[in-house]
N, C-alpha and C positions, 0 to 999 in steps of 0.2 A: 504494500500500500504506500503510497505516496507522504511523503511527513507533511506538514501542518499548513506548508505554506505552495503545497503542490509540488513538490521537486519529487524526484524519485531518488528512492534509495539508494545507496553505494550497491548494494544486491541487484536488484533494478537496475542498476547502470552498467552491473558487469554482464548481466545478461544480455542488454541490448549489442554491448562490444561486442560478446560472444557470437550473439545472432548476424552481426553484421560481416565478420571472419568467417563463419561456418555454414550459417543458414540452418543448422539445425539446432532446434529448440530443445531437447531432452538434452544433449550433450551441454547447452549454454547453461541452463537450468543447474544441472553440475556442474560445471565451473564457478558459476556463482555463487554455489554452495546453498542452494538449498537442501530441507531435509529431502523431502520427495520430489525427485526434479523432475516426474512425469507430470504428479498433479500439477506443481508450480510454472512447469510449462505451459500444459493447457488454459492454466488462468490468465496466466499473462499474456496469451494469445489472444485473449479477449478481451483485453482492456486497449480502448482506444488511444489511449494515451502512451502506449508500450510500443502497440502498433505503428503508432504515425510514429513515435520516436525509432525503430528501427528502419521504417521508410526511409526517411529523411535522412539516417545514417549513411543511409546503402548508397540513395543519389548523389551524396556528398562525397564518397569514395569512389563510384564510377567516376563521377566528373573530375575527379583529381587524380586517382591513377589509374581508371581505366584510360580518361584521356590521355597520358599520358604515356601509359603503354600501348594505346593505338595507335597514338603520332612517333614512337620509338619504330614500328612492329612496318608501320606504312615505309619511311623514310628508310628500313632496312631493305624491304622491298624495292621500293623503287632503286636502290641502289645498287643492287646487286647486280651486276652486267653478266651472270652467267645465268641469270632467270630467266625465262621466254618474256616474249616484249610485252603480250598481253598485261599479267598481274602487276609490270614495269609500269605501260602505261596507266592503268586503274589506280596503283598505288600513288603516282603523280598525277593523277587529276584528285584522288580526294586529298593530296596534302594543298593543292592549289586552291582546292573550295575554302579549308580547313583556314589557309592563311589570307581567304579574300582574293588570291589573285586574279580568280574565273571574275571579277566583277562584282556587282549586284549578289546572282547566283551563291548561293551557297556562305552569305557574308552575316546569315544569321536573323535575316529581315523577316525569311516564313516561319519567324517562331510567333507565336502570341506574345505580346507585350507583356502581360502577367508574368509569360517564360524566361522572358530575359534578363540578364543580371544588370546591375545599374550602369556597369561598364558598356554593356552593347547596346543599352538604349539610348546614352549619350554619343555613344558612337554615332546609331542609326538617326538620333536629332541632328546630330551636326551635317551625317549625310543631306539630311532631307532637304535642310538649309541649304546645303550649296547644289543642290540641284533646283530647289526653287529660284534661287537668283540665276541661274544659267536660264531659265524658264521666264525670268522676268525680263532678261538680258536684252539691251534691241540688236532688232537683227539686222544685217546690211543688205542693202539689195545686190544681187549677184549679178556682175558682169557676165555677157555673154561672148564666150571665145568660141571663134570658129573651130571646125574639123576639119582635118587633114584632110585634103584632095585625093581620091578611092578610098576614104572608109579607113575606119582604126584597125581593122583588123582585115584586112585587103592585102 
């Protein structure tokens, strides 16, 4: 149970590490040192407040070294010149999405706003800014230059 002011217990918290390591619950359960760590399992699977704490454990470890062992695992890939070109080139287009260089694409825009951390929504403000002034920008009217005598491609 949670002490007085809603935190959870040091038990509680070692179960959630547990669960976030292993994913399995009887074995976190013992590590945490409960008495019976099947029932204390199943309870704590049932408190929403356990559950969304190990959520939020697990997204916070993908995004920090899953990310980080995808952009290790990609950049090994692509580099490797005795690999067929295929997974070469696959591996170098998503580090390109990954660091923005395709563009727009893949720069983190199709996420929901809710989704994105405050870094990429400042980012995607600033973006938007300076395409709106390129939008506002005036435009020159365009000189018209002849073509070559037979055709450009003649």
């Amino acid at each position: 149970m949670p002490d007085l002011k809603g935190r959870m217990t040091p038990q509680e918290t070692a179960f959630v590490e547990a669960m976030v390591r292993t994913g399995d619950a009887l074995y976190s359960a013992t590590v945490a040192g409960y008495a019976q760590p099947a029932s204390a399992a199943s309870k704590a699977l049932k408190r929403p407040d356990i559950v969304a704490a190990v959520q939020t454990a697990v997204r916070l470890r993908v995004q920090g070294e899953g990310a980080a062992v995808a952009a290790q695992t990609l950049i090994e890939i692509a580099s490797d010149a005795t690999a067929p070109k295929a997974p070469r080139v696959a591996a170098a287009r998503a580090l390109a999405e990954m660091t923005h260089l395709g563009g727009l694409e893949g720069a983190g825009l199709e996420k929901p706003l809710s989704e994105m951390t405050r870094a990429e929504l400042v980012e995607a403000r600033q973006r938007a800014v300076a395409y709106l002034a390129e939008l506002d920008a005036p435009v020159l009217d365009a000189v018209a230059v002849e073509a070559p005598a037979g055709g450009l491609f003649d």
